[in-house]
C-alpha positions in Angstrom: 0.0 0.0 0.0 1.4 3.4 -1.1 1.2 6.9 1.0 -0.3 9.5 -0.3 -0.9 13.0 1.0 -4.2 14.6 0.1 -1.4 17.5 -1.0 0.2 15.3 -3.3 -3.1 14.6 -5.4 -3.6 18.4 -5.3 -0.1 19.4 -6.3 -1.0 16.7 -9.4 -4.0 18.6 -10.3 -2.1 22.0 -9.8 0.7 21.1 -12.3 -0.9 19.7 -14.7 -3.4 22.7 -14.5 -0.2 25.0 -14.7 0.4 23.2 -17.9 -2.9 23.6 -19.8 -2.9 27.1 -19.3 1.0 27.8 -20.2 0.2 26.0 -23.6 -3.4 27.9 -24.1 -2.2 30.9 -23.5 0.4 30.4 -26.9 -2.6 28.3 -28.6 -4.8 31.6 -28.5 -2.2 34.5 -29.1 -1.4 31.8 -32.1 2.2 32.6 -31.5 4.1 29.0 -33.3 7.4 30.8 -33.8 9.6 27.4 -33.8 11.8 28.8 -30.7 8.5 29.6 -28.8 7.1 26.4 -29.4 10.3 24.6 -28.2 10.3 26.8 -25.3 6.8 25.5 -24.0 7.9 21.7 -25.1 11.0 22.0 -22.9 8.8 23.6 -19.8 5.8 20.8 -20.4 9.0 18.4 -20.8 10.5 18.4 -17.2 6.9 18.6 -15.6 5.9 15.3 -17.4 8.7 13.6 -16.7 8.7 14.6 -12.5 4.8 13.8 -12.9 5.7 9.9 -14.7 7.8 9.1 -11.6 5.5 10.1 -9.3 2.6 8.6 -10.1 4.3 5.2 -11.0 3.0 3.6 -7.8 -0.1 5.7 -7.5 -2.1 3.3 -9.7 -3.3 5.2 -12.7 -2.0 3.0 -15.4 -3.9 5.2 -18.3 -2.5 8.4 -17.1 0.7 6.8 -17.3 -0.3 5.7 -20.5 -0.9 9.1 -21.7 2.2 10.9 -20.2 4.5 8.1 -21.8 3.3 9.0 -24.9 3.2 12.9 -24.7 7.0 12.4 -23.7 7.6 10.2 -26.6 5.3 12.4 -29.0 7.2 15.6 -27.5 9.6 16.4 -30.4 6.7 16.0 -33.3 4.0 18.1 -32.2 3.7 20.9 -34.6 1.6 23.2 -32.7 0.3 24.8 -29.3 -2.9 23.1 -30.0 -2.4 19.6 -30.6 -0.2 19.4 -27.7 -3.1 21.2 -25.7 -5.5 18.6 -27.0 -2.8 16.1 -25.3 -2.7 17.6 -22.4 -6.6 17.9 -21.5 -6.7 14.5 -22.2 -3.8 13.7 -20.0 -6.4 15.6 -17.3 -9.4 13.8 -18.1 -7.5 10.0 -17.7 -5.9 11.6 -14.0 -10.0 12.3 -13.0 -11.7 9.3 -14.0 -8.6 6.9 -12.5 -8.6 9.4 -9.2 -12.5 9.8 -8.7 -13.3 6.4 -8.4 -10.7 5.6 -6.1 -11.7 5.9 -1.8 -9.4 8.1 0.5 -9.5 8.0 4.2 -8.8 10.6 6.3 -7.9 9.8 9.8 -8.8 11.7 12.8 -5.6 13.5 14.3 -5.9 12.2 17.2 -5.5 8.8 15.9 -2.3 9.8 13.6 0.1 9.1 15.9 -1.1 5.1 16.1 -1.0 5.0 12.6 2.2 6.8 12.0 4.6 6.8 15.0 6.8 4.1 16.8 7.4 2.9 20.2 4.0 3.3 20.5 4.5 1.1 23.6 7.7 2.7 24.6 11.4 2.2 23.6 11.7 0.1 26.4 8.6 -2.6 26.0 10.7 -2.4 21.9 13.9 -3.3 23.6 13.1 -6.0 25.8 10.1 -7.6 24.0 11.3 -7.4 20.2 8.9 -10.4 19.0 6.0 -8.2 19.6 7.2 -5.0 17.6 5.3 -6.3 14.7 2.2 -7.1 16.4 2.3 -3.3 18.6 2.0 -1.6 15.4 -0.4 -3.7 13.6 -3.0 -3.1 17.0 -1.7 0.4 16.5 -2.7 0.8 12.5 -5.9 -1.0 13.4 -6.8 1.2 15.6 -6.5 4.4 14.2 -8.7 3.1 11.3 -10.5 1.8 13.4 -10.3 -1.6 12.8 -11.4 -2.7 16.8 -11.6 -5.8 17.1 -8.5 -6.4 14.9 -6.6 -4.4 16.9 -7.9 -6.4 20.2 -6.5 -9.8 18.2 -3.2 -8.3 17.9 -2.8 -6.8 21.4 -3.5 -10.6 22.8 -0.8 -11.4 20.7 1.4 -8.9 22.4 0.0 -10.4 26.0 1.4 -13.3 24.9 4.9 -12.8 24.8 4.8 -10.8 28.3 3.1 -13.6 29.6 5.5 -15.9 28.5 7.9 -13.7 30.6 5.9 -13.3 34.3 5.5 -17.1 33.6 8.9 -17.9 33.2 9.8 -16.0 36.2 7.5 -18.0 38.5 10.2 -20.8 37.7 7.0 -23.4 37.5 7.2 -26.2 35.2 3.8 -26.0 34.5 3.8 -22.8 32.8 6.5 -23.9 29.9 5.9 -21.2 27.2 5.8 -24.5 24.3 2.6 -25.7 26.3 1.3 -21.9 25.4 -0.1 -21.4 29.1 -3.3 -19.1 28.9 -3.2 -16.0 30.3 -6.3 -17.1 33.4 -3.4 -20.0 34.3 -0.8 -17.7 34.6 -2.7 -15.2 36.9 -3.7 -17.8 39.0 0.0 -19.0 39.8 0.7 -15.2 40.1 -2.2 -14.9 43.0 -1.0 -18.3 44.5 2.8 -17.1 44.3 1.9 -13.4 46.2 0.0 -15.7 48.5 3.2 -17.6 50.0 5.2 -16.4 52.6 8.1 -14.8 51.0 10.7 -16.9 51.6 8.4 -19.6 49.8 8.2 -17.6 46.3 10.4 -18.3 43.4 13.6 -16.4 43.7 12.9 -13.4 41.5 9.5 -12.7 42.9 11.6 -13.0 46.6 13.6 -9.7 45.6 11.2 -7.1 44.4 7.4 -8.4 45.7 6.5 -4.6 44.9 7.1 -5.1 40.8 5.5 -8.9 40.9 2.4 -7.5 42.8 2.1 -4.4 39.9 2.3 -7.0 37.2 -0.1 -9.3 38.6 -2.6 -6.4 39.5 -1.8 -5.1 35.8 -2.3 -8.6 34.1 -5.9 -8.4 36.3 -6.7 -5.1 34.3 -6.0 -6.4 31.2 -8.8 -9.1 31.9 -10.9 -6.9 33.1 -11.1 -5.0 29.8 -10.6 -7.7 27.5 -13.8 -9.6 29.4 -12.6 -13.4 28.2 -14.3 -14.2 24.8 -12.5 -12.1 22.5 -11.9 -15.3 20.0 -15.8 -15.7 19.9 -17.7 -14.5 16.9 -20.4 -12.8 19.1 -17.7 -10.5 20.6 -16.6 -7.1 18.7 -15.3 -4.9 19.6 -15.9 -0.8 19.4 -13.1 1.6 19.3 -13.7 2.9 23.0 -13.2 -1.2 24.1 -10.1 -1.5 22.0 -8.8 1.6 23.6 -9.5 0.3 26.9 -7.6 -2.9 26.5 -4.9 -1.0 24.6 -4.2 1.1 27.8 -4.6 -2.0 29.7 -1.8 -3.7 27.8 -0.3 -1.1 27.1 0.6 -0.8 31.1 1.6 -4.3 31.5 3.4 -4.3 28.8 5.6 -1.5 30.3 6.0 -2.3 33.4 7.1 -5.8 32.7 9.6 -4.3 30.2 11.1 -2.5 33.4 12.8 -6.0 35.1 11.7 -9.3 32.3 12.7 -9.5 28.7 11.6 -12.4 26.5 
């Protein structure tokens, strides 16, 4: 999928615009002096050329068409007006492959999650690097508002700081290849804040303040995920996905304060 500014299309339209009324003004004042008509070929010239690389990926394959062959064409046209004729034409292809075509604008305040990295934090990036991908996937979704998809990829994103807490309750029966769900590991977490401390697994032993965050953050996240995401009858609306976004978003974090993957 290409970028494109709404600017860009304008600029397109502004050019060629430009053009049509450089060459119409000669066509009318009927002014085909040879060195005036080369004068308005080598303008039009560079313009068509800077238009036929940028609209290469744009997807207007007759516009392209048409500006290969007004480059090719440039050197025989023997007036102002047949190369005007050429260039309304060029216009006309540009609207009918343009019009048809949807554009989305998205809201501002959803830029950033479209747009921007570390949208986690450089630190979540740094010590969970599997779920880079899947961050700014929930992020794209997002912002066009794509909820429930986004809600798929931020349990993807739980997964590999789950994978973490439960590797750091040192409990066989949380091996990451058995893919432990995330209800399991909170359990263990409750049972492991539960024991005296001198019974807990030796990480949780030296900072009980972290390991009683994450669990408490894990908590939140099932709070506003609510279970049956992978259920058809769930979907979700962008003020839900936003609320489990924060909510991951926090675990996520803090975890990436003391675990890596």
């Amino acid at each position: 999928m290409q970028k494109f500014g709404i600017a860009y299309i304008v600029g397109v339209f502004r050019i060629i615009g430009k053009l049509e009324v450089l060459i119409y003004k000669q066509d009318i004042y009927q002014d085909e002096r040879p060195a005036r008509l080369e004068k308005t070929k080598s303008r039009v010239s560079g313009h068509l050329r800077a238009l036929l690389i940028g609209l290469d990926d744009f997807g207007v394959p007759l516009t392209i068409i048409q500006l290969q062959r007004m480059l090719d064409k440039l050197d025989h046209y023997r007036d102002h007006k047949e190369l005007s004729d050429d260039m309304r034409v060029l216009a006309e292809r540009l609207a009918d492959e343009v019009e048809p075509k949807p554009y989305y604008l998205l809201a501002p305040d959803h830029l950033k999650y479209y747009t921007q990295p570390h949208l986690f934090g450089e630190a979540v990036d740094k010590s969970f690097p599997s779920a880079l991908v899947d961050i700014e996937e929930a992020g794209k979704c997002y912002a066009v508002e794509r909820s429930t998809a986004c809600v798929f990829h931020l349990m993807r994103v739980m997964e590999v700081g789950l994978r973490a807490l439960g590797k750091s309750l040192n409990n066989p029966d949380l091996d990451p290849k058995r893919n432990p769900s995330w209800e399991a590991i909170l359990r263990k977490c409750d049972s492991e804040l539960q024991k005296p401390l001198k019974d807990r697994s030796a990480e949780w032993r030296v900072d009980d303040a972290f390991f009683a965050t994450a669990t408490a953050n894990l908590r939140a996240v099932k709070d506003a995920w609510r279970n049956p995401t992978m259920h058809v009858e769930i979907a979700y609306d962008p003020e839900k996905a936003f609320d489990v976004w924060n909510a991951v978003g926090a675990f996520m974090r803090h975890l990436s304060a003391k675990l890596t993957e």
